[in-house]
N, C-alpha and C positions, 0 to 999 in steps of 0.2 A: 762433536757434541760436548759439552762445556757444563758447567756450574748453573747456568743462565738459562738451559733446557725445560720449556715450559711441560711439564707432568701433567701440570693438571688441566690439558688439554687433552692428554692421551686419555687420562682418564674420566673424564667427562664425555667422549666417544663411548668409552668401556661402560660406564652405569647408563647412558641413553639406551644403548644396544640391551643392557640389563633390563632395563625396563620396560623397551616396547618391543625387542627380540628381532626382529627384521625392521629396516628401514635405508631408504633408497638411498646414494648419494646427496640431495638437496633435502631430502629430510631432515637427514641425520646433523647438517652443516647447520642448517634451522633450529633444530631440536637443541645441539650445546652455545649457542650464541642468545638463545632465551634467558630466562630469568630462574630458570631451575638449578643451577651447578652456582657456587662460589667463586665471587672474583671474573665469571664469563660473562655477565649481562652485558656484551659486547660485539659488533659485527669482528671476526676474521675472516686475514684475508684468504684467498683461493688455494697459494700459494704454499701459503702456512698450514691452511687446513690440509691439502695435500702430503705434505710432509709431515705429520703426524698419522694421517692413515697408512701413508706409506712404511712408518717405522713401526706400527701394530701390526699389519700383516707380514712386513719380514719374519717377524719375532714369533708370529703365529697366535695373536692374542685375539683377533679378527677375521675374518672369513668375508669372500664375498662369489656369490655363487653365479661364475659364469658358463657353467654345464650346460644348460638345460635354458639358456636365456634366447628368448621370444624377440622378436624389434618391434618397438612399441613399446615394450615392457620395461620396467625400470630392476635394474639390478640390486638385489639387498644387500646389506652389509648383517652380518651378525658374531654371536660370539663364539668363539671354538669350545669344542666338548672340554678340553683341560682349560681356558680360563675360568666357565661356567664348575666345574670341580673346584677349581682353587679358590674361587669363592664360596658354593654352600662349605666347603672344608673352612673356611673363615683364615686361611693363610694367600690370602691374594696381593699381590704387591708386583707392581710393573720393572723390572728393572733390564736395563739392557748390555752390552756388552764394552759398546764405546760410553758410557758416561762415568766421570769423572768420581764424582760421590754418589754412596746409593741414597734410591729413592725411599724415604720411607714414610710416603702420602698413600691411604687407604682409598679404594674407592667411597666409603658409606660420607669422605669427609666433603664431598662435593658437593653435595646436598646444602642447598640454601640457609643461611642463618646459624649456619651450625659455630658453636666457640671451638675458638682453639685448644683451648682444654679437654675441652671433648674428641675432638679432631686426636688430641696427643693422647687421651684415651682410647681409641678407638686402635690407633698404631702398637700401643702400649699390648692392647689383645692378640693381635696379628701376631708380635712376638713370641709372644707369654705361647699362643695355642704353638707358633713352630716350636719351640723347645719344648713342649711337653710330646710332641710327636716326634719330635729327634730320640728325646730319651725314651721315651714307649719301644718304637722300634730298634734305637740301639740294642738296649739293655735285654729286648727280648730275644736279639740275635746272639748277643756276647755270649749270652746263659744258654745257648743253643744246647739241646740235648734230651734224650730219649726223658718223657717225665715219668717221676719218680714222689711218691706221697707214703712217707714216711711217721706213723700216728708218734711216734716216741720223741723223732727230732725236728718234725715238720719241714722236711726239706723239699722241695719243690724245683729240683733243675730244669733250667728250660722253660721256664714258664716265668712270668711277672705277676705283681698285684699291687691295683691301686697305695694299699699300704706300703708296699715297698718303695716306694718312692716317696709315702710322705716323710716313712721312717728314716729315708738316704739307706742307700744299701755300700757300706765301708769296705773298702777291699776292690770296688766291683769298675773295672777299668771299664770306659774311658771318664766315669764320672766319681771317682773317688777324691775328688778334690772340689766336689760341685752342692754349693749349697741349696739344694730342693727348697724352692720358699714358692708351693704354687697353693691352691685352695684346694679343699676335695671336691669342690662341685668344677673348677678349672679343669680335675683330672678323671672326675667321671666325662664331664662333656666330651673330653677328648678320646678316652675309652670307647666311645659309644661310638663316636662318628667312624673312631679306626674298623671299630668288628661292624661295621653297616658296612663299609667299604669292603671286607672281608681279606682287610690286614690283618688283624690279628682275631683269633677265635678263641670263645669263655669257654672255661672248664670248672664246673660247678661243683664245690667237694663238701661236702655235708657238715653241716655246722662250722663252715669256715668260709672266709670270703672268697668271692671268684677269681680264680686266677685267668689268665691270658698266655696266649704260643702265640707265634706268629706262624701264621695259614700255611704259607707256603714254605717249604725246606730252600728251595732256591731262589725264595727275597730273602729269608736271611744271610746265603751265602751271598747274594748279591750286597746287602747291607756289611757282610763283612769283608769284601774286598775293597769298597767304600774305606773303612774304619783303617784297612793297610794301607789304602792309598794315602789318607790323612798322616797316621801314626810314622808313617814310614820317610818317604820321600818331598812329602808336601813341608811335613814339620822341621825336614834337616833344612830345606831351603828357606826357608823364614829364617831360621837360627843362625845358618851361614851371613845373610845379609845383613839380618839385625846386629850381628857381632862382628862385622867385616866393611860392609860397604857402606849403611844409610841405615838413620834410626827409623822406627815402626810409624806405618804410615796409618791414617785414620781409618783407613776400611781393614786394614789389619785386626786394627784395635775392633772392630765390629766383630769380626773375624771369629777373635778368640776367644771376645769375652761369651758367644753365643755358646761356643762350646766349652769354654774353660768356667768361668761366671768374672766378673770383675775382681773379684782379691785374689785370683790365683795369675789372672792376666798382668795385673799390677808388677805383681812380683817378677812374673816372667822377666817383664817389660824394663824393670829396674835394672837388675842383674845384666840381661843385654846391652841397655845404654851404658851402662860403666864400664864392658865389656872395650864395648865399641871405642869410647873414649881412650880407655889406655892402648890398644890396638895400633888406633894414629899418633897416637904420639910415639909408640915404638916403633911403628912402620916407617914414620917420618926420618927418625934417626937410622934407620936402612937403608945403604946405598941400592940394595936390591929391592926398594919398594914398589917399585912401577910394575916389575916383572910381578914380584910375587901377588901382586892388587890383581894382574892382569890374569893368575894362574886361578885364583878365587875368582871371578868373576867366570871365566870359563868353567870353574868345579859347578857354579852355577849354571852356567847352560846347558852341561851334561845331566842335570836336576831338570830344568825344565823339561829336557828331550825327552825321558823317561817319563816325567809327567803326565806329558803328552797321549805317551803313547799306550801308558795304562789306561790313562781316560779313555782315550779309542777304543783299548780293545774289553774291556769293562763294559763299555756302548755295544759292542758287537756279538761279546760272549754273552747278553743276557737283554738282547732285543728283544727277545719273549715276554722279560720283565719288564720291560716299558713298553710293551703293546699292553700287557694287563691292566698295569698299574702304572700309569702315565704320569699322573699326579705323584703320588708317594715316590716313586724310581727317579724323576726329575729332582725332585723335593730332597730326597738322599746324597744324589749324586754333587748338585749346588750346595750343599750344606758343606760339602768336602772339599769340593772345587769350583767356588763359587767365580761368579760372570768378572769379576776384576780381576781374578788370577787368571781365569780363561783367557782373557784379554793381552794382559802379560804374557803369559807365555806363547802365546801365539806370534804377538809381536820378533821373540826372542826364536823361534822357530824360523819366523823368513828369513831374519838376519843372518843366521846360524846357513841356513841352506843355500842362501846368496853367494856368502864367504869362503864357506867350508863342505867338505864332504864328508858324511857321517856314515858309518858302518854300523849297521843292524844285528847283535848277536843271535842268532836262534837261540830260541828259548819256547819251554814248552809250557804252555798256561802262565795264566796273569801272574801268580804268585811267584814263578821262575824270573820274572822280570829282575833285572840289574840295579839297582839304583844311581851307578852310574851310566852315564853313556860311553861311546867308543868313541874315538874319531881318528880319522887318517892322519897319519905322519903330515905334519906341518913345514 
């Protein structure tokens, strides 16, 4: 799947199924070949159509229920319980594993006659709402801790507030470098949707604004092995390529600026390229550069394997939190290790296992994990 990947077909199945909830196969192929969706007022072929339901329901963005199906009956198609969330939640966006560059076409943009501008507003929201629920639940994990109300110093551990984030909170890792430029009605909406979902719960303190915990003690631990996986091994591996192998690639830049904002990614970004540049030209003049390229490129795969495998076992140790919280656990996890590094490193996994044989060190819980990997005498 390519550049050339028509979206706005998947997603013209996705707001059909929005809107009329169940509908058959030739419905549904009837329904986005009308005149309601942008740019479709056109027959597709069988073929085509095919291959777009087929990569919805890999994905899980679709459903269709052959349980309980009758002959005669026509089979429906409809939308899964987490695409239906990641919509009212207003952070929906299609994206998949093999595609090239991400997607970032809204469903609401399919709708008939709509401008472009609008269209690029409406993505513009999608965004804006994912980072103010990165930071919500970040910042309410980082600050994890028995609360505490203090009338003399107003301190408040463990807890968040709207103001706290308009004011930027200094000091307060992973966002001390991130300029909060959202509205107050941007961060009450988000506020409200989180404690409906019962991510995070108000704590009402008398003549003062409501603070915010998050609900559960083990989504925030889960949000902060997230934050290790990021901080730790995801970010040495960016740094090693960027400074060693190939400058920063576009979804990188997506990447960081979500979490870093643009002037801090810039800088990053700078500092690396120059990095990289004197790098090869000192490498070049080493007889031993082939080896040593070759010894960094494997420092890298022992990044990925580790990767890998915290992701896994992250999935495993807190399956409970994505049975709860399907949306926000998904939403967390992607923020950290999103479907294009997934992608990569997966790739760099079969290669690795093809080639080579790797040695697993016992280790006990996620945080014991290595950051590098082992591997057998070569």
């Amino acid at each position: 799947m390519g550049n050339d990947y028509k979206f706005n077909y998947d997603y013209a199945i996705v707001y059909a199924l929005l809107r009329y909830k169940y509908l058959g196969y030739r419905e549904l192929k009837e329904k986005i070949e009308g005149q309601e969706f942008l740019n479709l007022n056109k027959e597709i072929s069988t073929d085509v159509f095919n291959y777009h339901i087929k990569k919805l329901k890999e994905n899980k963005y679709i459903k269709r229920n052959i349980v309980n199906w009758i002959r005669g009956k026509k089979i429906p198609y409809f939308l899964t319980r987490m695409t239906k969330k990641e919509i009212e939640l207003g952070i929906f966006q299609i994206t998949y594993k093999d595609t090239i560059s991400q997607e970032m076409l809204s469903y609401p943009s399919l709708v008939k006659q709509e401008e472009q501008t609008t269209r690029n507003y409406q993505n513009n929201i999608i965004e804006t709402r994912k980072k103010i629920f990165q930071i919500i639940v970040n910042l309410a994990s980082t600050q994890a801790g028995p609360i505490y109300i203090d009338d003399e110093n107003e301190l408040y551990p463990g807890t968040i507030s709207i103001d706290d984030i308009m004011r930027g909170i200094p000091g307060s890792s992973p966002f001390w470098h991130y300029n909060f430029n959202f509205s107050r009605e941007e961060l009450e909406d988000a506020f409200q949707l989180l404690e409906k979902e019962k991510i995070i719960s108000k704590i009402n303190i008398p003549s003062k604004e409501p603070r915010y915990i998050i609900s559960n003690p083990i989504l925030a631990e889960f949000v902060l092995e997230c934050l290790n996986l990021k901080d730790g091994t995801i970010t040495m591996r960016f740094h090693l390529i960027r400074k060693h192998v190939r400058n920063p690639s576009p979804l990188e830049r997506i990447y960081h600026e979500f979490h870093d904002g643009k002037k801090h990614t810039d800088s990053i970004f700078y500092d690396e390229v120059k990095i990289l540049k004197e790098n090869k030209i000192k490498n070049k003049q080493d007889p031993n550069y082939h080896k040593l390229r070759q010894e960094m490129i494997e420092r890298i795969e022992d990044l990925d394997y580790n990767i890998y495998n915290y992701a896994q076992e992250i999935r495993k140790k807190y399956k409970r939190i994505f049975k709860k919280y399907p949306v926000i656990a998904k939403f967390v996890l992607e923020s950290v290790y999103p479907l294009f590094l997934q992608n990569e490193i997966e790739k760099t996994i079969e290669k690795i296992e093809v080639n080579r044989k790797w040695i697993q060190r016992p280790h006990h819980g996620i945080a014991m994990v290595s950051p590098w990997g082992s591997r057998q005498g070569e």
